[in-house]
N, C-alpha and C positions, 0 to 999 in steps of 0.2 A: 881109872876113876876120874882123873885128874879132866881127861879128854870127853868124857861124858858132862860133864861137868861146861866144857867149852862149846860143844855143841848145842845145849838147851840153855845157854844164855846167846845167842846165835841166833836161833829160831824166837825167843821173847823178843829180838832188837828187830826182826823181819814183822817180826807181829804189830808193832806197835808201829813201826813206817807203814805198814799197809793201811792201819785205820788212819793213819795220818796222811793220805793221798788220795783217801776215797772220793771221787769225784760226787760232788752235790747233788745231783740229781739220781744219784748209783742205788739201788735198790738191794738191802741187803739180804742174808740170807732168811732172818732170823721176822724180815717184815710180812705183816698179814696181806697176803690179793686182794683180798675184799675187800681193804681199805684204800686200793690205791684206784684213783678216781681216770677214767679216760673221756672226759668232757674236756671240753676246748677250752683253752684260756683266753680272754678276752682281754685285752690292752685297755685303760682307762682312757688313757690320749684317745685311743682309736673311738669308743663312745661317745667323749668329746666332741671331736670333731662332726660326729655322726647327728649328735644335738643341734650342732652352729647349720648342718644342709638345711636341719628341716626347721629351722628361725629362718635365712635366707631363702629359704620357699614361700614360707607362710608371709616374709613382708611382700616377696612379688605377687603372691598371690591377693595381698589387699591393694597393691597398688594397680591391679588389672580394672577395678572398677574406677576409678578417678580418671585413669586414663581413657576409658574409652567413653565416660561424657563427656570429655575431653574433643574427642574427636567428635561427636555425635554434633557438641556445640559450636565446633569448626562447621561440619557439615550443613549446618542448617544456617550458619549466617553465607557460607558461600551459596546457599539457596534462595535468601534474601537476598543476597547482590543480585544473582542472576535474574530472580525477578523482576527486580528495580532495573536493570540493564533493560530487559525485553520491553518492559514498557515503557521507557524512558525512547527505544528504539519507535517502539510502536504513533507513540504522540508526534517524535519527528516527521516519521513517513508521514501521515495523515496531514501533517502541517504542510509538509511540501506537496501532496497531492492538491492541499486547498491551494495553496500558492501558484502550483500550476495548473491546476484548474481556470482560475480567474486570472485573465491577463490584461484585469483593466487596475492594475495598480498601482499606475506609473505616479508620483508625487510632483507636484507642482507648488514650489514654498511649502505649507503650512496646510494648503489643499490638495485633493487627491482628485484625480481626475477618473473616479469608478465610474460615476454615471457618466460623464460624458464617452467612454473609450468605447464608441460605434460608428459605425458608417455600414450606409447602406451602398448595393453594388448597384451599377443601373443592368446587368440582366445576368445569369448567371453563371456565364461565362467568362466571367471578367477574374481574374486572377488575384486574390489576396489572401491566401491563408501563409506566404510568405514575408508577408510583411515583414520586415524587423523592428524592433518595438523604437525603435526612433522616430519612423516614422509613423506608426500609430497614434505616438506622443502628440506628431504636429495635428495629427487627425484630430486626436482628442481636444486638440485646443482651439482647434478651428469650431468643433462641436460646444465644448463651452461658452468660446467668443459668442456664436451667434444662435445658439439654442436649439439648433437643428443638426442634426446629423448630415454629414456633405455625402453626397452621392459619386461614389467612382467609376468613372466612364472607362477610364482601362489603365491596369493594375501592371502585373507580368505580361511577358511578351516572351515569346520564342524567336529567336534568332529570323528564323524562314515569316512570320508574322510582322516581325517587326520592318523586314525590308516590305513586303508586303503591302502595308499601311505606311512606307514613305519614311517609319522613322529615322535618327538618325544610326550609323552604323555602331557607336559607342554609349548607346542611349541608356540613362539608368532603368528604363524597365526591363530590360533584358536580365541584368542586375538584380532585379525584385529589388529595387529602392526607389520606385518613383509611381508616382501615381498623380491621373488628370480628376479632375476634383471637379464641383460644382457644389452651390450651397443655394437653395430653392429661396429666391426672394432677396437674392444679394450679387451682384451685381461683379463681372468677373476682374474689374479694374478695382474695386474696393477689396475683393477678396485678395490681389496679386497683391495690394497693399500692406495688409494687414501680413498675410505668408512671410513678405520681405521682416516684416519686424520678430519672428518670432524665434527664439531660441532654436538652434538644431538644425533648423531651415538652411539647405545648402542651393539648389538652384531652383529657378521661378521662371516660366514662360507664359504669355499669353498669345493668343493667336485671334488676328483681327477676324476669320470667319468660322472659327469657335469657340462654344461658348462654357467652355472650360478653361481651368489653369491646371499647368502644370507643376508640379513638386514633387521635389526630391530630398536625400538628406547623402547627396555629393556633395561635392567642391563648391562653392561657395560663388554664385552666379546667376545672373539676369537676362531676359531677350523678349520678344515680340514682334513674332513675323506678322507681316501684311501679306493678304492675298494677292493672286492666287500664289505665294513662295511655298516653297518646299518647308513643309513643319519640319524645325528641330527639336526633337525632347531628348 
């Protein structure tokens, strides 16, 4: 009896350690199935956070229209530049086309020597579209002094022409810097005159049996051969 006795207080102290260690989530015998639920547990953090992507979408999402007038207003001012470049480009060329168009605009002080900046050739063979505007200048002013355009009896010269005609071997028309001049109704010792004083004026010759002078815009020099001598220009 005594041992019956020790045995079912034994089995009560196993009974009560047992509910006493049931693990928490341990499903007992005596619970109903139908009430035990197999839907997924959702974390609140994890909702959470799930709130905070789509706040962080929805502002990028509004900032996608600011930013692209953004650019659009980039876009159109660097189209206004470019405009304003092209025709800022445009008015240049034109200005330099007119510029080098008209090569009569050499300035004299205060005046401009347009209308005078002509001479006529004495035939068409005579060589000046080489001129250099130095000596155009003297032209032009030889044209203003005396109201007429001076007539060039001969301009360039080719090396094989120039021995040809006598000139000298170093002679500035070879050069294209020298040209024999004439001015209809002026006299060629008034003309040698006047060439001596003018700006730029480098050398001057006249020649006692013709009836032209010569000028250049060389070295800085004067002569006049007498007949029949070998002309130097």
């Amino acid at each position: 009896m005594k041992n019956l006795t020790v045995v079912a207080a034994s089995a009560a102290a196993l009974s009560l350690l047992a509910v006493s260690f049931e693990p928490a989530g341990a499903i007992s015998a005596d619970t109903d199935p139908s009430a035990i639920s197999l839907a997924p547990k959702f974390s609140p953090t994890r909702h959470k956070s799930s709130g905070s992507d789509d706040e962080n979408t929805d502002a990028a999402t509004s900032k996608r229209p600011a930013k692209r007038k953004a650019t659009e207003k980039a876009g159109t001012e660097e189209d206004k530049a470019d405009a304003k470049a092209r025709e800022k480009k445009k008015r240049s060329a034109k200005s330099s086309d007119d510029t080098s168009g008209s090569k009569k605009t050499t300035k004299v002080g205060s005046r401009t020597l347009q209308k005078y900046a002509s001479f006529q050739k004495a035939h068409s063979r005579v060589g000046t579209s080489c001129f250099p505007a130095r000596l155009r200048t003297v032209l032009a002013r030889v044209h203003q002094r005396y109201g007429t355009a001076p007539v060039v009896q001969s301009g360039y010269r080719s090396k094989a022409y120039n021995r040809r005609v006598g000139g000298a071997r170093k002679s500035m028309h070879v050069r294209c810097m020298a040209a024999d001049i004439k001015v209809p109704g002026v006299g060629k010792y008034a003309l040698a005159k006047y060439l001596k004083s003018v700006s730029g004026v480098g050398g001057v010759g006249t020649y006692a049996c013709k009836n032209f002078v010569h000028v250049d815009v060389g070295p800085r020099r004067t002569w006049h051969w007498r007949c029949p001598s070998k002309r130097r220009s």
